[in-house]
N, C-alpha and C positions, 0 to 999 in steps of 0.2 A: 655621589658617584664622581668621579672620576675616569679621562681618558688616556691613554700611554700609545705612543708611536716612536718609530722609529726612524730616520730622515737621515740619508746618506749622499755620499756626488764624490766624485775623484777630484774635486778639488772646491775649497770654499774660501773667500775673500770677506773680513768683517770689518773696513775700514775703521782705524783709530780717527776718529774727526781731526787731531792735530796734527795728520800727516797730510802732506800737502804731493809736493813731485814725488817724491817714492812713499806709493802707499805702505803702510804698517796694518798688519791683523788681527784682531784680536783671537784670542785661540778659539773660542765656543762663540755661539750667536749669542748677541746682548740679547736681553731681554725684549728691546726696540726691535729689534731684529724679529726674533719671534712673534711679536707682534705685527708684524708684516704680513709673514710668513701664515697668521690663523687666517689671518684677512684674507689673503690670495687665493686659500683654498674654499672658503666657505662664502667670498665674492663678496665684504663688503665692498661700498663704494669709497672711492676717497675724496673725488671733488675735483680729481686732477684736470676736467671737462672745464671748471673754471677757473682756477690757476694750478698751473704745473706743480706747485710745492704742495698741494693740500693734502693731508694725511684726516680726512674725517673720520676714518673708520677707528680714529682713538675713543671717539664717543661710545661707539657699540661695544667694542670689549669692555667696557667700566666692568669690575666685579670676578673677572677674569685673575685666575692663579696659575701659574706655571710654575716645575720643577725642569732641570736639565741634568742630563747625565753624560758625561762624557765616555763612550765606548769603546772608536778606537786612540791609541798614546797618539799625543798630539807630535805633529812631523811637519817640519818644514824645507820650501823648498822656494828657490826666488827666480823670479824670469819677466820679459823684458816684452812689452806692451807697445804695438804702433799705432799710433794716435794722428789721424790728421790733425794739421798744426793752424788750428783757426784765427788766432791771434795774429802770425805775422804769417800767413801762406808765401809770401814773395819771395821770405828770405829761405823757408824749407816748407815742401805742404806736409813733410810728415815730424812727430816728436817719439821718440821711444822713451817711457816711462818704466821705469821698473818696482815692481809687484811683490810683495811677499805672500805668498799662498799658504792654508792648512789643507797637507798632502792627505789624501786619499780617509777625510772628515767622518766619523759617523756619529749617533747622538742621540737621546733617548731622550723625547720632551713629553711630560707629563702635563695635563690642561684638566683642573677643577673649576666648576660655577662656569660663571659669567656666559659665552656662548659654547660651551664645552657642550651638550647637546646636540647643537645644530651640528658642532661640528666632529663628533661621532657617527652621524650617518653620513656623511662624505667623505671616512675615512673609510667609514666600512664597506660602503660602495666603490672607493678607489674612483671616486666624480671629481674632480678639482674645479673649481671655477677658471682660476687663472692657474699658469705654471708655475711651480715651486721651484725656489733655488735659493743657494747659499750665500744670501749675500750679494752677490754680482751676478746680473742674469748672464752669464755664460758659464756659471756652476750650476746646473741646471739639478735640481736632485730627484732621487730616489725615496717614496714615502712609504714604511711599511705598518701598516695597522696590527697592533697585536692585540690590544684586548680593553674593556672599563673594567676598574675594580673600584672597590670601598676604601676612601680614604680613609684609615682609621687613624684617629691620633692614637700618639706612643707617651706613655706616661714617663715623666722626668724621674729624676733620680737613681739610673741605669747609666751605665757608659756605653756607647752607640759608635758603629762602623758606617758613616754615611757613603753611600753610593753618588752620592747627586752633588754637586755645585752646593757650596752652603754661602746665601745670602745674609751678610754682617749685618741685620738689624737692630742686633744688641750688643753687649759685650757680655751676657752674662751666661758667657760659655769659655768650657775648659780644654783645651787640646790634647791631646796626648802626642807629643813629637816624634819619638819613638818610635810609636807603633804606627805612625801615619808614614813614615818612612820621607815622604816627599808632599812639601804642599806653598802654591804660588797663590801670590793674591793679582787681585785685576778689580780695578774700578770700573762699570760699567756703565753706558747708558741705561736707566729703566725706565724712563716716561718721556712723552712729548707731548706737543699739544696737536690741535689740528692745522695749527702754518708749521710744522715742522721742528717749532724751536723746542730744545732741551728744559723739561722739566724737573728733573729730579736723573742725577746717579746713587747707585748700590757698589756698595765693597766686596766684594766675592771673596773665596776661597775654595781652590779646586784644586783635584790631583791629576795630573797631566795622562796617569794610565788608570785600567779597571782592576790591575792587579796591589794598587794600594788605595787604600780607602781613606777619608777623613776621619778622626778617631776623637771621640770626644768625652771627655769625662763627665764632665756636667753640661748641661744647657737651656737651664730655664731660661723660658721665654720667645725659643724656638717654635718653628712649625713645622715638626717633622713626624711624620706618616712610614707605612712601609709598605713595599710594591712586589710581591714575588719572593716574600722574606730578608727584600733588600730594605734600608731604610734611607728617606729621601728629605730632601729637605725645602719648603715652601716659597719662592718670594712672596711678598706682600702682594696681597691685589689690588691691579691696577683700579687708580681713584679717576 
C-alpha cells in the first residue's frame, strides 16, 4: 500500500545549496526536503539536542519511496529579506537579502514502505508532530490527506502520460517531445547522511503545469505505478 497527500502554502523557498547572498529555488521540494518534511510530521528525532547540524531521522526512513506531483504551474516572484547583520553589526545591524520564492506552491507527494504506515495515521488524524513547511519555516503549509491505494506496477511496452516528476535513474526511456509539449530538467538533492552532508543527487525531469504531462514511449526499467488513473513515477528508496 501506499499513501498520497496533498501539501500546499502561498509561498515555498527550496534553497539551491550554490546560492549564497541571493537565494535561488528550486521549483518542487528535493526529495531532502521531503524528507524532512515525513520526519516533522510523524516526530522523528534528529539529534539536534546534541549538535545543531544532526539530521538522524535519515536512519528511520531507510526503505521509504516517494513520488511528487507538481499541481499548481510553477510561478515565480522575488522580494527582499531583512536580516540582522551579525558579522559586522557596527557598520549596519541590519543586511537585506533577496529571495526568490515559488508563488502560491501546491504538490501531491506520494509515500510507499519504509514509515508510510506510521505516517498515514497522522495524516489521517490531521496530528502533526512538528509544523510543516515549505522549505523555510515561514512557508508555513497546508497538509491535505486524501486517500492509501495499491501501488500497482504498470507493465512496460505501452507509451505512458506521467503525472509525476520522473526520476532519471536509467536512460532506458523514450520521450515523446511533441506530445509532452514542455519539459525542464533539475538535478536534485536525494540523500544525506545524519551530519547533514550530501550523499547522492537525482536528475529529474518535470513539467512546470498539470495541463501537460511527461510523455513517454518506452521505459524499461522504470518504476511507475498509477494513482487515480493517473500514472506516476518512483524515486528509488532511500538506502
Amino acid at each position: 500500500m501506499a499513501v498520497a497527500f496533498e501539501i500546499s502554502a502561498p509561498i515555498a523557498m527550496f534553497r539551491r545549496p550554490y546560492t549564497t547572498t541571493s537565494s535561488v529555488s528550486f521549483p518542487l521540494p528535493p526529495p531532502t526536503a521531503v524528507a524532512g518534511l515525513l520526519s516533522s510530521i510523524v516526530g522523528l528525532a534528529n539529534g539536534c539536542n546534541e549538535r545543531a547540524h544532526h539530521a538522524k531521522f535519515w536512519e528511520a526512513i531507510k526503505g521509504t519511496k516517494i513520488a511528487i506531483s507538481i499541481l499548481n504551474p510553477v510561478a515565480w516572484f522575488a522580494g527582499t529579506l531583512n536580516f540582522w547583520n551579525l558579522k559586522e553589526p557596527q557598520k549596519n545591524p541590519h543586511i537585506r537579502v533577496k529571495h526568490q520564492f515559488v508563488k502560491k506552491p501546491r504538490y501531491r507527494i506520494y509515500v510507499q514502505d519504509g514509515i508510510e504506515r506510521k505516517l498515514h495515521n497522522y495524516l489521517k488524524n490531521e496530528t502533526f508532530i512538528y509544523t510543516p513547511y515549505l522549505g523555510v519555516a515561514y512557508a508555513i503549509a497546508e497538509i491535505t490527506y486524501l486517500d492509501d491505494f495499491e501501488a500497482k506496477a504498470v507493465k512496460t511496452g505501452t507509451s505512458i502520460a506521467l503525472s509525476s516528476v520522473l526520476p532519471v535513474t536509467n536512460q532506458n526511456f523514450t520521450l515523446d517531445i511533441l506530445s509532452s509539449k514542455s519539459i525542464f530538467k533539475d538535478i536534485l538533492p536525494f540523500r544525506l547522511d545524519s551530519e547533514r552532508n550530501l550523499c547522492e543527487t537525482i536528475e529529474t525531469l518535470y513539467s512546470p503545469s498539470q495541463n501537460h504531462k511527461i510523455c513517454l514511449k518506452s521505459w524499461e526499467g522504470l518504476d511507475v505505478t498509477t494513482y487515480r488513473n493517473e500514472y506516476i513515477a518512483w524515486f528509488p528508496a532511500w538506502l
